[in-house]
N, C-alpha and C positions, 0 to 999 in steps of 0.2 A: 271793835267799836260797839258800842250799845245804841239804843234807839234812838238817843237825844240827838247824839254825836252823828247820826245818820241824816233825823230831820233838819240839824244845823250844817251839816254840809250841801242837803240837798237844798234849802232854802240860799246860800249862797253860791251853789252851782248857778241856780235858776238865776239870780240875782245879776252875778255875771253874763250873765247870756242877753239876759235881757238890755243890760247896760250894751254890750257890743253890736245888740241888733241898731238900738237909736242912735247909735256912732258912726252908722252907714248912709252915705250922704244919700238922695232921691237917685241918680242916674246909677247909682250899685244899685240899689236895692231893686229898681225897675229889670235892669240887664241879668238878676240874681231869679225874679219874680218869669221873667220871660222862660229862661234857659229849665226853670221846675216846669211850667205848662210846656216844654217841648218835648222836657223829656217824660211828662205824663202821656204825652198822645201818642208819642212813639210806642212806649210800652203798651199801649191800650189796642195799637193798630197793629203788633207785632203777631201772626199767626203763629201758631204751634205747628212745630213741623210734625209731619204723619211719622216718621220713621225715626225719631229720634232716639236717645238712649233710656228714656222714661219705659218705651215701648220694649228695647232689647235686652236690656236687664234682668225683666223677670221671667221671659223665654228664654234668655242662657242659664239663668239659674234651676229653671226643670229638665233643661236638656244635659247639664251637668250631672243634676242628681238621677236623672233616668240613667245616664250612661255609668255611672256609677253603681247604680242600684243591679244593673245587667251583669256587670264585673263581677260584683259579688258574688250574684245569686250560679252565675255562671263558674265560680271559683271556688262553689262552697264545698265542701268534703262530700254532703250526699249525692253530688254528681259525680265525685272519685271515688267512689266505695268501692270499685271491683280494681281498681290503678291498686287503690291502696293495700289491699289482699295479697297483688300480686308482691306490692316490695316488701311486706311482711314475710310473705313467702321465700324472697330473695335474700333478706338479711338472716334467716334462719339458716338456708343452705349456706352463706359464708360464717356464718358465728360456725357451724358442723364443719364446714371444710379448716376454718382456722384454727378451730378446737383439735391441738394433738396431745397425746397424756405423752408422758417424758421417755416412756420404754417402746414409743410405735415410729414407726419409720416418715418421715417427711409428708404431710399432706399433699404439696404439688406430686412428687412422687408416687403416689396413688393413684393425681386425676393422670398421670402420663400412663401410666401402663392400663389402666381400664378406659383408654381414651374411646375407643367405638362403642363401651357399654355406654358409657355418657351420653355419645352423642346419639344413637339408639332412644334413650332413655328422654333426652330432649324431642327429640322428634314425637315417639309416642305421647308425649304430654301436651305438644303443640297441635295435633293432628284430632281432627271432629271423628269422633267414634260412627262408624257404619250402620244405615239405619235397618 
C-alpha cells in the first residue's frame, strides 16, 4: 500500500468508528463510560508488589552468569596444567608400551616378567624425594 491508500483507509477506519460510537443508545454508553473510570481507579490504586518478578529477573540473571563465570574459570586448562603433564605423560608410556616392531616378543609379555621392576619404578616416581 502506498500513502494515499493508507490515509484513505485510515480516514475510513476513523469514519466508521465514529458512526458506531453515535449508534450507541445513552444507557450503553453511560454503563461503557462508568466500567472505563473503574477500571482507571483500580489501576491507579493497584500497588506494586515488593517482591515480584520485575525485581527477580535481573538477580537471577547475575547469579546465573556469576555461577557460570565460576565454572569456567574453574574449568579452565590453567588450573589443569600439572593433570594435564601427567596424561601426556600417560599416553606416551602406552603409545611405548603398544609400540612393538614386528621381530620383538609381545609387549604385555615384557610388562609380565619385569613386573616388580615396574612396580619399584612406580613407586620411586610416586614417592617425595628425602630432604
Amino acid at each position: 500500500m502506498n500513502e494515499q491508500d493508507d490515509k484513505a483507509f485510515e480516514m475510513r477506519c476513523s469514519a466508521l468508528f465514529q458512526d458506531s460510537v453515535e449508534g450507541l443508545d445513552f444507557v450503553l454508553r453511560s454503563r461503557l463510560n462508568r466500567a472505563r473510570r473503574a477500571a482507571r481507579e483500580a489501576a491507579a490504586t493497584r500497588r506494586p508488589r515488593a517482591f515480584g518478578w520485575k525485581i527477580w529477573t535481573p538477580a537471577a540473571g547475575v547469579t546465573a552468569a556469576a555461577i557460570l563465570g565460576v565454572a569456567l574459570w574453574m574449568g579452565s586448562p590453567i588450573h589443569q596444567a600439572g593433570s594435564l603433564a601427567d596424561a601426556q605423560s600417560n599416553f606416551e608410556d602406552l603409545d611405548l608400551i603398544a609400540s612393538s616392531d614386528e621381530g620383538s616378543t609381545d609387549a604385555m609379555e615384557m610388562l609380565q616378567d619385569d613386573i616388580d621392576f615396574y612396580d619399584f619404578a612406580d613407586k620411586a616416581a610416586n614417592s617425595e624425594p628425602a630432604a
